[in-house]
N, C-alpha and C positions, 0 to 999 in steps of 0.2 A: 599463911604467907611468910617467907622468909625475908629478912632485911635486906637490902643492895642499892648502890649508889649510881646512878645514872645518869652522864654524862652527857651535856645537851649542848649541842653549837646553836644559841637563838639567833642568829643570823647576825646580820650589819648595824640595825636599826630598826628600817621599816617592822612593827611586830608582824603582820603579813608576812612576812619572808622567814621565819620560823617553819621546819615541818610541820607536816602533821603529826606526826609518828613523836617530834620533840614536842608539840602541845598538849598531844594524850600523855606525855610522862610527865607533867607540870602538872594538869588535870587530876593524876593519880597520884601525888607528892603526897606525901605524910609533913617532910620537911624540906624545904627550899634552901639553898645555899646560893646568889648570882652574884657574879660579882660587879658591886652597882656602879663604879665608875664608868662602865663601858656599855652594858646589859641595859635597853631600855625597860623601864620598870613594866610596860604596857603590856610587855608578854606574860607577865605574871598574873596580868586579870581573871584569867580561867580557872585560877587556883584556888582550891576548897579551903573553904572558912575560917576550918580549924588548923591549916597548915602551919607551921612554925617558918616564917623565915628572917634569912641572916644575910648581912652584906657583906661580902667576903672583902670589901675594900676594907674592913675595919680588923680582920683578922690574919695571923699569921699560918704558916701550914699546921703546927703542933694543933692551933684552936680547932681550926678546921676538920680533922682529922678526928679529935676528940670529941666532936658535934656529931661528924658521922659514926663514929663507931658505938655512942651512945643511943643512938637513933637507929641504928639496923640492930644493937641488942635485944631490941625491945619491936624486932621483927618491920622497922619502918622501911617507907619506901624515902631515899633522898634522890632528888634533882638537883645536881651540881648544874649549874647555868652559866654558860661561858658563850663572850659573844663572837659571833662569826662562828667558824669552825674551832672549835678547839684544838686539833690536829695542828694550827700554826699559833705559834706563839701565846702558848693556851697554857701552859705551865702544868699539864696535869701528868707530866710524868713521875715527877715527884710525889704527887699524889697517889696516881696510881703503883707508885713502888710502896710506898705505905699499904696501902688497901691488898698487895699482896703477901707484905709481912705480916698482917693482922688476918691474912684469910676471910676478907671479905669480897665479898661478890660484887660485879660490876658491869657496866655495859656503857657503851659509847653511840651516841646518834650526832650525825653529821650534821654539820649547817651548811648556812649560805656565806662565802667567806667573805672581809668586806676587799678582800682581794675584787671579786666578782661583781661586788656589790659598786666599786671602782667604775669596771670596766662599761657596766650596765651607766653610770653616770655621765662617763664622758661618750659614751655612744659606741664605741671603739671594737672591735676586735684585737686581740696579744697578740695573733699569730696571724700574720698574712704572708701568699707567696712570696718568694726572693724579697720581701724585707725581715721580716724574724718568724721562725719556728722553733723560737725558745724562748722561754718566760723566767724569769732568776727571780725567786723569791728573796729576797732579804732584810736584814737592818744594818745600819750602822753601828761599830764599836763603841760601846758606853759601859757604863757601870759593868754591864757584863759582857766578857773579852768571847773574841773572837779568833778560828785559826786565821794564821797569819794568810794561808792563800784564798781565804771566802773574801780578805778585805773589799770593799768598794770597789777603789784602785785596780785593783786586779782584775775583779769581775765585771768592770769597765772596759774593759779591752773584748768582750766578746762581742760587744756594738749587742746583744738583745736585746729584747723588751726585759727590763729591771722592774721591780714592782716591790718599792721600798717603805717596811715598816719603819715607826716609829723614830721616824729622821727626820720628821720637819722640825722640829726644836733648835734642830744643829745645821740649818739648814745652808749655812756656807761652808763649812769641814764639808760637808756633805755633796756639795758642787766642786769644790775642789777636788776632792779625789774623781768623782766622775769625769772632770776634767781629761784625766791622765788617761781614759779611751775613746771618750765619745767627741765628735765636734761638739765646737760654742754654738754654733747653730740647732742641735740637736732639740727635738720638743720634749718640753717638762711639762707635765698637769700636774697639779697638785687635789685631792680631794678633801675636805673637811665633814667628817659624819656622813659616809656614804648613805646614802637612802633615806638618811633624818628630816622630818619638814624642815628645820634648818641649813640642810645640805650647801656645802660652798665649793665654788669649783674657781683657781684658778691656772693659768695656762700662760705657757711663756717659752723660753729655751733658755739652754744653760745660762746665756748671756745676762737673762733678765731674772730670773723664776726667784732668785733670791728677796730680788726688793721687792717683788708684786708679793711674796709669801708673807713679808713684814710689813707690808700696806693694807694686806688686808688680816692682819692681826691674826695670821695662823699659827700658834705656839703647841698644839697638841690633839689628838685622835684625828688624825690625817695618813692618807697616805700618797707616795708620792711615783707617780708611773713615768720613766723615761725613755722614747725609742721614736724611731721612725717610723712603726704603726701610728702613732695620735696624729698627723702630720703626711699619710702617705703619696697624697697624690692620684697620679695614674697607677694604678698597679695590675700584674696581671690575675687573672680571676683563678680562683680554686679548682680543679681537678675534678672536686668532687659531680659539679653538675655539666660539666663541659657535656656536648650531644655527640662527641664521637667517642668518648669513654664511658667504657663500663666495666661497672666493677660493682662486687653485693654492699657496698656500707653506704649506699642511698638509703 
C-alpha cells in the first residue's frame, strides 16, 4: 500500500448525505484529519478502531501538513474531511499545493454542498424560467479581501439567485450593499445548519431579514439565499417537460 491523502466533502450535516464512495474512504482511513467545527462528528462513526484522529480546528496548515506527510511515510491512508464540498470554501488549495511540493499523492471526493443542502431546506428551486438562470456563489469582504468587481454591490445588480457564504455575522454591511441592486422588497431566507436536527430557517426581504436574523440569534454557519426564486409566484413552467417539445435531455 502506498500513503495518500483523500479528500472528502462529508456533506452539510445530515451524516446520511455523505457519499458512499466518501464513507468507504473514512472506513479505510489509517488516519482522520476533519475539521470539527463544521464536520458533524457522526460521519466519523464508521471508522476503524485504531484510526488516529485530529481536529483540524485546533491546527494550523504547517501542523497539518506534517500530520500528513508523517502518516503516508509510513505508507498510511489519510481522510482529509471537509464539510460540504470542499471545492467551495474548503481551503484545500493550499493544501494541495503543499502535497504537490512534497510529492505526495492525493485524491478528491465530492459532497453535498450546504449550498444544496440550502436549497433542499427551503424547498426551492435557484433557477426558474424568466426569473434567474444564474446562481452567484459568494461571501462577503472580511478578514480576507476580495476583487474589487466580485464585491456584493456589484454582483447586486445582476438581480440573480445569490447564495451567500459566511455573511450572516455582518448581516446589515451585508444588506446594504445588496441594497445597491436588488429591490427592498426582494425575498431573503436565511438557513442555520442546513440539514442538522437543529436546522433553523428564517425568511423575510431585504426590508426585514436583518432584525428577524438577530431575533432569532443567528451569528454563524448559516447561509444566506436572495432572489425572486424563494418568493416566485405564478411562473412559467420549464421547457424541459412541455408535451410539444422534444428534445434527448428527458
Amino acid at each position: 500500500m502506498k500513503g495518500k491523502v483523500i479528500f472528502i466533502g462529508a456533506g452539510p450535516g445530515d451524516p446520511d448525505l455523505i457519499t458512499v464512495k466518501g464513507k468507504k474512504a473514512i472506513e479505510n482511513a489509517d488516519v482522520i484529519i476533519y475539521a470539527g467545527s463544521l464536520v458533524n462528528k457522526e460521519v466519523l462513526d464508521c471508522k476503524k478502531e485504531e484510526c488516529k484522529v485530529y481536529n483540524s480546528a485546533y491546527l494550523n496548515l504547517d501542523e497539518i501538513i506534517n500530520i500528513i506527510k508523517e502518516a503516508v511515510a509510513d505508507d498510511k491512508i489519510v481522510a482529509r474531511v471537509h464539510t460540504g464540498d470542499p471545492s467551495i470554501y474548503g481551503a484545500i488549495g493550499e493544501q494541495i499545493r503543499e502535497l504537490k511540493e512534497n510529492n505526495i499523492e492525493y485524491e478528491i471526493i465530492p459532497g453535498v454542498s450546504s449550498l444544496f443542502g440550502t436549497a433542499s431546506a427551503l424547498e426551492t428551486e435557484l433557477t426558474l424560467p424568466e426569473i434567474s438562470q444564474t446562481v452567484i456563489i459568494t461571501r462577503p469582504e472580511g478578514r480576507t479581501p476580495k476583487p474589487p468587481l466580485e464585491s456584493i454591490s456589484s454582483l447586486s445588480k445582476h438581480h440573480a439567485t445569490m447564495c451567500i457564504f459566511l455573511g450572516v455575522g455582518m448581516i446589515d454591511k451585508l444588506v446594504e450593499e445588496l441594497l445597491e441592486g436588488y429591490e427592498i422588497t426582494t425575498p431573503v431566507s436565511v438557513v442555520q445548519k442546513a440539514t442538522w436536527k437543529d436546522q433553523k430557517i428564517v425568511e423575510g426581504t431585504l426590508a426585514d431579514i436583518a432584525e428577524k436574523v438577530k431575533s432569532a440569534n443567528i451569528t454563524k454557519t448559516a447561509m444566506v439565499v436572495v432572489g425572486d426564486v424563494l418568493k416566485p409566484g405564478d411562473f412559467t413552467p420549464s421547457k424541459l417537460y412541455d408535451a410539444n417539445f422534444k428534445h434527448e435531455y428527458r
